[in-house]
Backbone as JSON, one array per atom type, in Angstrom:
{
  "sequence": "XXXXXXXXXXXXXXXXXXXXXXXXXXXXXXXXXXXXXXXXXXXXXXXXXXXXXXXXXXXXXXXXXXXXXXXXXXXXXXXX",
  "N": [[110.7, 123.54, 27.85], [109.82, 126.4, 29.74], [111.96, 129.48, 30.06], [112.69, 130.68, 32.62], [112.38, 133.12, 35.48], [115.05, 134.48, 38.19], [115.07, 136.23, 40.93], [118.58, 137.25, 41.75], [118.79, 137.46, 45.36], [116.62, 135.64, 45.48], [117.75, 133.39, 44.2], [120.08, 132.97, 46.13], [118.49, 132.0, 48.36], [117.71, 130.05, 47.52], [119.0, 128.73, 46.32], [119.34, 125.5, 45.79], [117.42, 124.05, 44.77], [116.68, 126.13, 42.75], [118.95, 124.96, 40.86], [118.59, 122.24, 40.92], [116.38, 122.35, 39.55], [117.5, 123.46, 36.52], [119.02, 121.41, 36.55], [117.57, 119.17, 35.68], [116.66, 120.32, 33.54], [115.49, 122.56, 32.68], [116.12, 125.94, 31.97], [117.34, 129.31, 33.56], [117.19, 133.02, 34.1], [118.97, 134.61, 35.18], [118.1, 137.72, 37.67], [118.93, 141.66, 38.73], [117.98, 143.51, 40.54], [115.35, 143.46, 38.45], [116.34, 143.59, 36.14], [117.98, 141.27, 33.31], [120.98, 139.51, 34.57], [122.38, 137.33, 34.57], [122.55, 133.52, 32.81], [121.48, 130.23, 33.28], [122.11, 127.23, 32.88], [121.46, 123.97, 31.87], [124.23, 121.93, 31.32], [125.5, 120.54, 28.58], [125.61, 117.2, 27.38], [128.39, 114.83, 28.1], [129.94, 113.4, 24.99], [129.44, 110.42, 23.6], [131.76, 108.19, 23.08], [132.61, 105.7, 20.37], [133.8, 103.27, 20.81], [132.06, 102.4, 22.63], [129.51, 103.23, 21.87], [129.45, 100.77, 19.82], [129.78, 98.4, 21.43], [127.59, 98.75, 23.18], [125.8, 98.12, 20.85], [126.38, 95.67, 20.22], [125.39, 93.86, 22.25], [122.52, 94.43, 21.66], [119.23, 92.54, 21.35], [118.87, 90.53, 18.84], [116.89, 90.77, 16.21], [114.08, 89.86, 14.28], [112.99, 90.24, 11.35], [110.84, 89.84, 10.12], [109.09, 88.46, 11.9], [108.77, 91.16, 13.12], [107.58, 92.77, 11.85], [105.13, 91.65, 11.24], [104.08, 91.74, 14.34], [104.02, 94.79, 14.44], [101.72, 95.0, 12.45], [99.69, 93.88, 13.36], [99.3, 95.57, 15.41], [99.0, 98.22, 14.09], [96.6, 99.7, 13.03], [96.05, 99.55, 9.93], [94.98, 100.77, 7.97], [95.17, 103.23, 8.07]],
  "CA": [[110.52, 124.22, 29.11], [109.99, 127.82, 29.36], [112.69, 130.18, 30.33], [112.63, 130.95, 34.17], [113.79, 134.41, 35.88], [114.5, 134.65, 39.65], [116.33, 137.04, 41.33], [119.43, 137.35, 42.94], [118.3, 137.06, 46.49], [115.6, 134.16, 45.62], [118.91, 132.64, 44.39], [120.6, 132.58, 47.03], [117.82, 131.89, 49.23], [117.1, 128.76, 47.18], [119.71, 128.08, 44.99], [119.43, 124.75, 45.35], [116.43, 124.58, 44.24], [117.04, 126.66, 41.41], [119.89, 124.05, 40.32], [117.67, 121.09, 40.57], [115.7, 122.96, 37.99], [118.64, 123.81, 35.89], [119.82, 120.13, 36.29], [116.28, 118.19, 35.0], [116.74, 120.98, 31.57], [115.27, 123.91, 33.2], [116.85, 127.2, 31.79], [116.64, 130.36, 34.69], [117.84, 133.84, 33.45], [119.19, 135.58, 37.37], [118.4, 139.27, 37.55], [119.33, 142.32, 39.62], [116.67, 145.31, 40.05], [114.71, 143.42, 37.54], [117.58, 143.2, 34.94], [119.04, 140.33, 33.05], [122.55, 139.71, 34.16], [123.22, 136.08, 34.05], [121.62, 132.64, 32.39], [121.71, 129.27, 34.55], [121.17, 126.12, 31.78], [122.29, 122.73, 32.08], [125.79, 121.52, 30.7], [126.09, 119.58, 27.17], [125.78, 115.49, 28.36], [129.21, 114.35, 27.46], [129.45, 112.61, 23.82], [129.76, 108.79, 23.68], [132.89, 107.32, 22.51], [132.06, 105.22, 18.97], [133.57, 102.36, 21.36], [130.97, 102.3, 23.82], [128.27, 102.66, 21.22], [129.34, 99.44, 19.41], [129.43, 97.36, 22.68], [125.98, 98.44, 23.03], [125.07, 97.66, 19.65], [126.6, 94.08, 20.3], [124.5, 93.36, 23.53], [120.97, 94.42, 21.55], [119.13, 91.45, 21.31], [118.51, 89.75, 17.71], [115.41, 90.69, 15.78], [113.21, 88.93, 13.32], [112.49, 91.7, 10.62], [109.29, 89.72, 9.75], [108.06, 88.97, 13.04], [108.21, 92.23, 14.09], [106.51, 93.45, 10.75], [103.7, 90.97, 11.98], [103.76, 92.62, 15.0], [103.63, 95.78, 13.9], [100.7, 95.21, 11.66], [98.57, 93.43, 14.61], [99.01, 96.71, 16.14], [98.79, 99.34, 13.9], [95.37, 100.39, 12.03], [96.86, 99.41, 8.45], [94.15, 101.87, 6.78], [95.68, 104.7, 8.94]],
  "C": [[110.71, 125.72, 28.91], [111.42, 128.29, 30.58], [112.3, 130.75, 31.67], [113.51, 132.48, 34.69], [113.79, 133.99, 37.36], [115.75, 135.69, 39.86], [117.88, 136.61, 42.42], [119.59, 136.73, 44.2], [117.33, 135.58, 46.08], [116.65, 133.26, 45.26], [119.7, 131.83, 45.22], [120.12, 131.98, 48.22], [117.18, 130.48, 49.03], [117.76, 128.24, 46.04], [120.16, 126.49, 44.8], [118.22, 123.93, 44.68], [116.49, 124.63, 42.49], [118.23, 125.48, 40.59], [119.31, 122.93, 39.95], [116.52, 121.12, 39.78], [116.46, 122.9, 36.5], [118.85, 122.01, 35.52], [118.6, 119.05, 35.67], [116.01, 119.0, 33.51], [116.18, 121.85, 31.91], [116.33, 125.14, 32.58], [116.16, 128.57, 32.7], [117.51, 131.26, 34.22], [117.7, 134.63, 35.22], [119.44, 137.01, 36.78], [118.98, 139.79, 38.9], [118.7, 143.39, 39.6], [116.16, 144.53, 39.09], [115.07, 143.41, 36.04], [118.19, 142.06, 34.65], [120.37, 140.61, 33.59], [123.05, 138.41, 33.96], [121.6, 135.03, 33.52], [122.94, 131.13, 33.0], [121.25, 128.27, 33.41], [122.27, 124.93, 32.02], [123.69, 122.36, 31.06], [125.33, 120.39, 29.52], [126.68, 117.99, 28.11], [127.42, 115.66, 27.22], [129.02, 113.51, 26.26], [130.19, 111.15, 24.17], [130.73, 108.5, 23.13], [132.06, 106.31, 21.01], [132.11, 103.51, 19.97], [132.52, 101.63, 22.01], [129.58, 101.98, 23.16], [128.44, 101.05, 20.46], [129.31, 98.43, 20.21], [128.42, 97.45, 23.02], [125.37, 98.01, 22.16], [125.05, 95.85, 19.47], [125.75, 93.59, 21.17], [123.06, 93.69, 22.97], [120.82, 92.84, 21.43], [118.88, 91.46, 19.42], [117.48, 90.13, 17.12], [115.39, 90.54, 14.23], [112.64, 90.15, 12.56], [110.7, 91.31, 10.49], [108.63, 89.51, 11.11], [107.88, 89.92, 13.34], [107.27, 93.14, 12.96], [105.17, 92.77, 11.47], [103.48, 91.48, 13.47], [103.22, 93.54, 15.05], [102.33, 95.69, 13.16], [99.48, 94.62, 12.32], [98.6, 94.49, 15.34], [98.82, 98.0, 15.85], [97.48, 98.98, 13.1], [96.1, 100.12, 10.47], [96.0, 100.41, 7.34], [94.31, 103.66, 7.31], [96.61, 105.48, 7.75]]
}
C-alpha cells in the first residue's frame, strides 16, 4: 500500500476514517502547511505463544504425503 498524506484538519474531520485505513495496513504521514510532522501505521499483531502454535499444530488434520502428491500432479502441468 502506498504511503498516504492528509492533513491536520482532514484528520480531524475524518479521523475515523483515516484509522480504518491505518487499521486494514494503510500507512498516512499527517502534515501541517504541507509539512511532514507525524506518521499513522498500524501496530505490530501480537506474537503467538509457542503454546498456542502447538495446539494448532495438534488440531491440523492428518495428511497422506502420497495422496496429496497425486493430487498435486492431477493439478499441476508436470512439464511446467
Amino acid at each position: 500500500m502506498a504511503i498516504e498524506e492528509v492533513s491536520i484538519r482532514d484528520l480531524r474531520n475524518h479521523g475515523g476514517e483515516v484509522v480504518d485505513r491505518v487499521e486494514h495496513g494503510g500507512r498516512v504521514v499527517v502534515t501541517r502547511s504541507g509539512r511532514p510532522v507525524a506518521e499513522l501505521r498500524p501496530l505490530a499483531k501480537a506474537p503467538i505463544r509457542a503454546a498456542s502454535l502447538i495446539e494448532r499444530w495438534r488440531k491440523l488434520p492428518v495428511v497422506d504425503p502420497e495422496r496429496l502428491r497425486h493430487d498435486i500432479d492431477t493439478l499441476i502441468d508436470g512439464s511446467l
